[in-house]
Wavefront OBJ file of the C-alpha trace (Angstrom):
o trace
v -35.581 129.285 238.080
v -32.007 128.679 239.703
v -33.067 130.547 242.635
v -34.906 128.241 245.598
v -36.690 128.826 248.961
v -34.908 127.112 251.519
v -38.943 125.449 252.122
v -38.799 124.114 248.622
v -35.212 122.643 249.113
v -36.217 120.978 251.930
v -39.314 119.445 250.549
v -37.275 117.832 247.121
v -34.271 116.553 250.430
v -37.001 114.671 252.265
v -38.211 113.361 248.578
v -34.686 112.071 248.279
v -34.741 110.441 251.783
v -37.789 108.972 251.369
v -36.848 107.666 248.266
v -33.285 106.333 249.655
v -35.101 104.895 252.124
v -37.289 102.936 249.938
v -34.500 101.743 247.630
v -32.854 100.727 250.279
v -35.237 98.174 251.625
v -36.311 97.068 248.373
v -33.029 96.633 246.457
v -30.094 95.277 249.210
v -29.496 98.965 250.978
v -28.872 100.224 247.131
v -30.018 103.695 246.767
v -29.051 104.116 243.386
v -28.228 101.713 240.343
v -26.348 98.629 240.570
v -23.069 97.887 239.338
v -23.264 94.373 239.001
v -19.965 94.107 241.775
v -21.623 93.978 245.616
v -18.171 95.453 246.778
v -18.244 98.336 244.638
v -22.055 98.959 245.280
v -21.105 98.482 249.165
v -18.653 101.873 248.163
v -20.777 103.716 246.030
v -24.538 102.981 247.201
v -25.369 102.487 243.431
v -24.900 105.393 240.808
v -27.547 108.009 241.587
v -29.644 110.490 239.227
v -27.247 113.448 238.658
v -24.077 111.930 239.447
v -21.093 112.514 236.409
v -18.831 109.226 237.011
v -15.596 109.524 235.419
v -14.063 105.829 234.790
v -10.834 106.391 233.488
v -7.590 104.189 232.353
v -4.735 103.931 230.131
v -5.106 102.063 227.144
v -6.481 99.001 226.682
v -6.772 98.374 230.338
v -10.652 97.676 229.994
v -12.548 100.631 230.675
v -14.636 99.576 227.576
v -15.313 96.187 229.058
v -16.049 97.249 231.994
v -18.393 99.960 230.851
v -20.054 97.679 229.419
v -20.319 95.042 232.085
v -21.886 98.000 234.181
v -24.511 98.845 231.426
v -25.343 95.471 230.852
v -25.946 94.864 234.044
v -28.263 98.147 234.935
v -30.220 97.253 231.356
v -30.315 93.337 232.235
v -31.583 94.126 235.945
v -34.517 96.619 234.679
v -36.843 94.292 235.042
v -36.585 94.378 238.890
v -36.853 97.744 239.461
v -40.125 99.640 239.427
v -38.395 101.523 236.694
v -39.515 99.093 234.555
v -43.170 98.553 235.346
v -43.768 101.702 232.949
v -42.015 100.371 230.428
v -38.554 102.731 231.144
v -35.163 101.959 232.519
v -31.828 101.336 230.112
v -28.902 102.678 229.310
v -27.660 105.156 226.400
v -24.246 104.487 225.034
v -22.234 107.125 222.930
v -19.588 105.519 220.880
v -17.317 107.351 219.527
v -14.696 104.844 219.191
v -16.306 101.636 218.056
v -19.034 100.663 215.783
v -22.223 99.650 217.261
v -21.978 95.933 215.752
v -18.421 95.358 217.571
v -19.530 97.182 220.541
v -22.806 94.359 220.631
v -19.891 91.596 219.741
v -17.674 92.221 222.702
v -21.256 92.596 225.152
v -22.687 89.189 223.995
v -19.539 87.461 224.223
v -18.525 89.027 227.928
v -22.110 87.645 228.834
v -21.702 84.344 227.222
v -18.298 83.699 228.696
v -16.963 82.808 225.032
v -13.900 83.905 223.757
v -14.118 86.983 220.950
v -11.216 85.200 219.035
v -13.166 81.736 218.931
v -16.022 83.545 217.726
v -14.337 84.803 215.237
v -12.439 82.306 213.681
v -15.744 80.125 213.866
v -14.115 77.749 216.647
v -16.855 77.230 218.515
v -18.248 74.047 220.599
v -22.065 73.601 221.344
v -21.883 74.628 224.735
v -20.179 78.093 223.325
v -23.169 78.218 221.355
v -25.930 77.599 223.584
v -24.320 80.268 225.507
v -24.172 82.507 223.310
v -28.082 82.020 221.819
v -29.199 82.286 225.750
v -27.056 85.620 225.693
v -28.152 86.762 222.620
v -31.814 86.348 224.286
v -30.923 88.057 227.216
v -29.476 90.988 225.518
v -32.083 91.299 223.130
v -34.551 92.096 225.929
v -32.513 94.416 227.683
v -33.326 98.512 226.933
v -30.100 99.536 225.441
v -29.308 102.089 223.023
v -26.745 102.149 220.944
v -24.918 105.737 218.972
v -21.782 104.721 217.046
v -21.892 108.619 215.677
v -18.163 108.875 214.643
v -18.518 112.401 215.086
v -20.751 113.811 217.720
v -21.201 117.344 219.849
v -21.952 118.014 223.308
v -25.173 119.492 221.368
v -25.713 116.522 219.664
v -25.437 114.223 222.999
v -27.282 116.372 224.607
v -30.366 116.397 222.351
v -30.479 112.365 221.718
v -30.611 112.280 225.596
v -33.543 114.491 225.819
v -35.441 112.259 223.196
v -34.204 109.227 224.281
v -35.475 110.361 228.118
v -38.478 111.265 226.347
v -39.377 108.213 224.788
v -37.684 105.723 226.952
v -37.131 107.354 230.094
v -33.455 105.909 229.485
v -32.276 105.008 233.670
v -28.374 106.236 232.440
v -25.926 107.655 230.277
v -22.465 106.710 229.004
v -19.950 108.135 226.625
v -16.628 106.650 225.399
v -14.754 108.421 225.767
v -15.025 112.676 226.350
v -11.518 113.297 224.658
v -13.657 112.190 221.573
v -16.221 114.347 222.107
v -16.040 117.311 218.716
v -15.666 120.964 219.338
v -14.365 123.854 217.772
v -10.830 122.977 216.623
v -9.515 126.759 217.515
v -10.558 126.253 220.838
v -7.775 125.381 223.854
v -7.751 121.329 224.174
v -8.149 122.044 228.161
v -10.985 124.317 228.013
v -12.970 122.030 225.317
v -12.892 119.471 227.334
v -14.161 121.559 230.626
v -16.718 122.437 228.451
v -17.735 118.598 227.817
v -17.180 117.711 231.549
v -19.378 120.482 232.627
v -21.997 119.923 230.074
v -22.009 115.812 230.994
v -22.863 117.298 234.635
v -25.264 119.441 233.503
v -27.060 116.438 231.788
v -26.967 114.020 234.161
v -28.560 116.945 236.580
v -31.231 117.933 234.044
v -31.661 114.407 233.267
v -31.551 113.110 236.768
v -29.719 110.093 235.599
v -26.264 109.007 236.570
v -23.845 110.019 233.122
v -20.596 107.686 232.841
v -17.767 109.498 230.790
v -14.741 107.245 229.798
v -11.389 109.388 229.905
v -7.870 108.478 228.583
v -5.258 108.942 231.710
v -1.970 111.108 230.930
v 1.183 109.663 229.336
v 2.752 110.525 232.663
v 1.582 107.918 234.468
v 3.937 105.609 232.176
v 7.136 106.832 233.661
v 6.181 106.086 237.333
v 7.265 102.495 238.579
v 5.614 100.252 241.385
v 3.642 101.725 243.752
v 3.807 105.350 242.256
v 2.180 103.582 239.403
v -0.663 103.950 241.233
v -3.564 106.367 239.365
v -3.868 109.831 240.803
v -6.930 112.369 239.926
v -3.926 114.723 238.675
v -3.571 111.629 236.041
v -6.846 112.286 234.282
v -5.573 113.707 230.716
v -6.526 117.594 230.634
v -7.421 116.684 234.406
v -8.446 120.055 236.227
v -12.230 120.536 234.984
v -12.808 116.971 234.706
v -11.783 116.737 238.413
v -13.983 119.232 239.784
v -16.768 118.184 237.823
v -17.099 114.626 238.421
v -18.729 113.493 241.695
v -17.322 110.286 241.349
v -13.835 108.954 239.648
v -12.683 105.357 239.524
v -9.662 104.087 237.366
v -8.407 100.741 236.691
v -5.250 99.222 237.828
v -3.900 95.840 235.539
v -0.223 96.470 236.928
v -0.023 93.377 238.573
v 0.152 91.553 235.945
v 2.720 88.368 236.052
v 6.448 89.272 235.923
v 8.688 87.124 234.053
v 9.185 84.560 237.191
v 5.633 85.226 237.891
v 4.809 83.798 234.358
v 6.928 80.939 234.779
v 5.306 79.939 238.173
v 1.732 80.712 236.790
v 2.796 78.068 233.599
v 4.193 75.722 235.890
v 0.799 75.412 237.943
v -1.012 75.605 235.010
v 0.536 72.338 233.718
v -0.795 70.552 236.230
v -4.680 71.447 234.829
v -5.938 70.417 231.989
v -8.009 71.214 229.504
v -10.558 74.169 229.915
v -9.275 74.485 233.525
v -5.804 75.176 232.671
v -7.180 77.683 229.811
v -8.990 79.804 232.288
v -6.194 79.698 235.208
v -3.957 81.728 231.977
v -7.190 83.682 230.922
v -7.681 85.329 233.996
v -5.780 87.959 235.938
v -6.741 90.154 238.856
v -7.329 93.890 239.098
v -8.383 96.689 241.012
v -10.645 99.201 240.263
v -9.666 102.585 242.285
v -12.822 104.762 243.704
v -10.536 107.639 243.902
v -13.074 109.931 244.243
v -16.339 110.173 245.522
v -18.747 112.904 246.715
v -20.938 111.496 248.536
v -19.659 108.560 250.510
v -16.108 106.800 251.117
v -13.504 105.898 248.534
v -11.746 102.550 248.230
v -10.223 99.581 246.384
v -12.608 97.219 244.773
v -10.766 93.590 243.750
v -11.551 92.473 240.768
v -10.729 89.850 237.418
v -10.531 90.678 234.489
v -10.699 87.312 231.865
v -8.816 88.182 228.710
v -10.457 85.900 226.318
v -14.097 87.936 226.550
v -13.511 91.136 228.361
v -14.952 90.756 231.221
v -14.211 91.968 234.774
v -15.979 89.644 237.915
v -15.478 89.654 241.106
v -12.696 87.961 242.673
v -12.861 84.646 243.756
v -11.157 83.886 247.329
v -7.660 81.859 247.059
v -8.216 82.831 243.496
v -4.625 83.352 241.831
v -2.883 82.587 245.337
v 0.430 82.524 243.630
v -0.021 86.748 243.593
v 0.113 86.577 246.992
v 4.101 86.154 246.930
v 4.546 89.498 244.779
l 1 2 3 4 5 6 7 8 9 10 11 12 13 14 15 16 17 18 19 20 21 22 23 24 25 26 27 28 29 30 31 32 33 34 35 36 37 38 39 40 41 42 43 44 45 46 47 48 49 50 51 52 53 54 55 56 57 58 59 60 61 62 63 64 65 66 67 68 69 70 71 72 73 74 75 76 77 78 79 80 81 82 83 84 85 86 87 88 89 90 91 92 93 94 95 96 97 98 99 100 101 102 103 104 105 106 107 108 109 110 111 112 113 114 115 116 117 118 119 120 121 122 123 124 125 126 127 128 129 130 131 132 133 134 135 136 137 138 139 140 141 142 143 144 145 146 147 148 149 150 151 152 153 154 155 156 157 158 159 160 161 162 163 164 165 166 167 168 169 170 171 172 173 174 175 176 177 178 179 180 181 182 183 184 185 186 187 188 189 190 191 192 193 194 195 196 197 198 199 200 201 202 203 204 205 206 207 208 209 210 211 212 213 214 215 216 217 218 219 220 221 222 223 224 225 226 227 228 229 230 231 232 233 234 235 236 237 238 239 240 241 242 243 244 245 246 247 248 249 250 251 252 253 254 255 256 257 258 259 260 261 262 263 264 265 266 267 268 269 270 271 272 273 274 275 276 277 278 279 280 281 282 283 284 285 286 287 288 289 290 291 292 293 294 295 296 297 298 299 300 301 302 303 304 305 306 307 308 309 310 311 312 313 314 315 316 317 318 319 320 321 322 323 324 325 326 327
């Protein structure tokens, strides 16, 4: 029943303290599942049961990679959680853009630290290699699940959840991304997609897991210069349900990437490394991941890199990339 005694309510809110509580003093003040970046965890407590989380970017800014880092991470880290001891824990991840074998690629190589290109033009040394057979270990390990459906429902995402909850007692959901999601084609674009939104909410509440969905930002946000580049939650392409629905929404910000004097300094200074030094001060480049949103606690800027050559966002290293500083 929807309907609830204020007795009963209270009961399931001191569960949840209690259970906070615990977390907190067994996993670093956490009360939900880690991101695998302290600052963003210090932000967002960990992503809780129930929670829709909207990460959202324009293209081919990295909310893939960084999807992944983040389910990689939970999936990795299962085995410290008493999620685990039964056997559960692990993420589900709906595809709907990339086959499962590239989406595994871009994972093992982000873990290993190896360049995808090197990979795949068969250039690698033996230290890329070990790293990528202790990666390959790791990952194999890990409870991830994998759909690559081209074509998939909200019905259809909604019922490999429930069997996938079932069986594995999955810790998390993620879908990339919900403008992929199929629906009735003689349905209005905006209300299809506050159909998905709403029905991601609904299964991350029946669920009690947190649900990631991956949204495409409007073209809009192209025409704005500096700091009105800036993402907005009136940015989030056929915005208004997903909005409302989502209890949290982060975007990612590469604008700061090097001008043209910017590129000259950055090749200057890089001439004075060498070798695989001088290859990573070029690979990386910094970034900020935008908690625009967020229901139950603050928002906030979370400082990031992002290295190019295997699609992975880390944390920021102090005095990292000083010469940004200037711009």
């Amino acid at each position: 029943s929807d309907t609830h005694t204020i007795q009963s309510v209270l009961v399931e809110v001191q569960q949840q303290i209690e259970t906070f509580r615990r977390m907190r003093s067994e996993h670093d003040a956490l009360a939900g599942l880690p991101s695998g970046y302290t600052d963003l965890d210090k932000i967002t407590t960990g992503f809780k049961g129930g929670e829709l989380i909207v990460l959202a970017a324009r293209p081919g800014h990295g909310k893939t990679a960084l999807a992944l880092n983040i389910a990689e991470h939970i999936a990795i880290s299962a085995d410290r959680r008493e999620h685990k001891k039964s056997g559960g824990g692990g993420c589900a991840v709906f595809s709907l853009e990339m086959r499962a074998s590239e989406l595994v690629s871009r994972m093992l190589c982000s873990l290993a630290g190896v360049s995808l290109r090197d990979v795949r033009n068969g250039n690698l040394s033996q230290g890329d290699e070990n790293n990528l057979r202790d990666a390959t270990e790791r990952l194999a390990q890990s409870p991830l699940f994998i759909d690559d459906s081209f074509t998939i429902s909200m019905a259809e995402i909604r019922a490999k959840c429930r069997r996938l909850k079932e069986r594995y007692d999955i810790e998390c959901v993620m879908v990339d991304y919900i403008q992929l999601i199929s629906g009735d084609s003689g349905v209005d674009r905006h209300e299809l997609i506050g159909r998905y939104s709403r029905g991601l909410k609904a299964l991350a509440r029946e669920l009690n897991v947190p649900v990631f969905a991956l949204s495409q930002l409007n073209r809009q946000i192209e025409q704005r210069r500096g700091v009105q580049q800036r993402p907005m939650l009136s940015d989030l392409r056929e915005s208004g349900s997903i909005e409302q629905d989502a209890d949290m929404v982060m975007f990612i910000q590469r604008d700061r990437m090097l001008s043209a004097e910017e590129m000259k300094r950055a090749q200057q200074e890089a001439e004075l490394l060498e070798g695989r030094e001088k290859f990573n001060f070029l690979d990386v480049e910094p970034a900020t991941l935008v908690v625009a949103k967020n229901r139950s606690g603050p928002i906030g800027d979370v400082t990031l890199s992002f290295r190019k050559s295997c699609t992975r966002f880390e944390a920021m290293e102090l005095n990292a990339h000083a010469h940004f500083a200037s711009s």
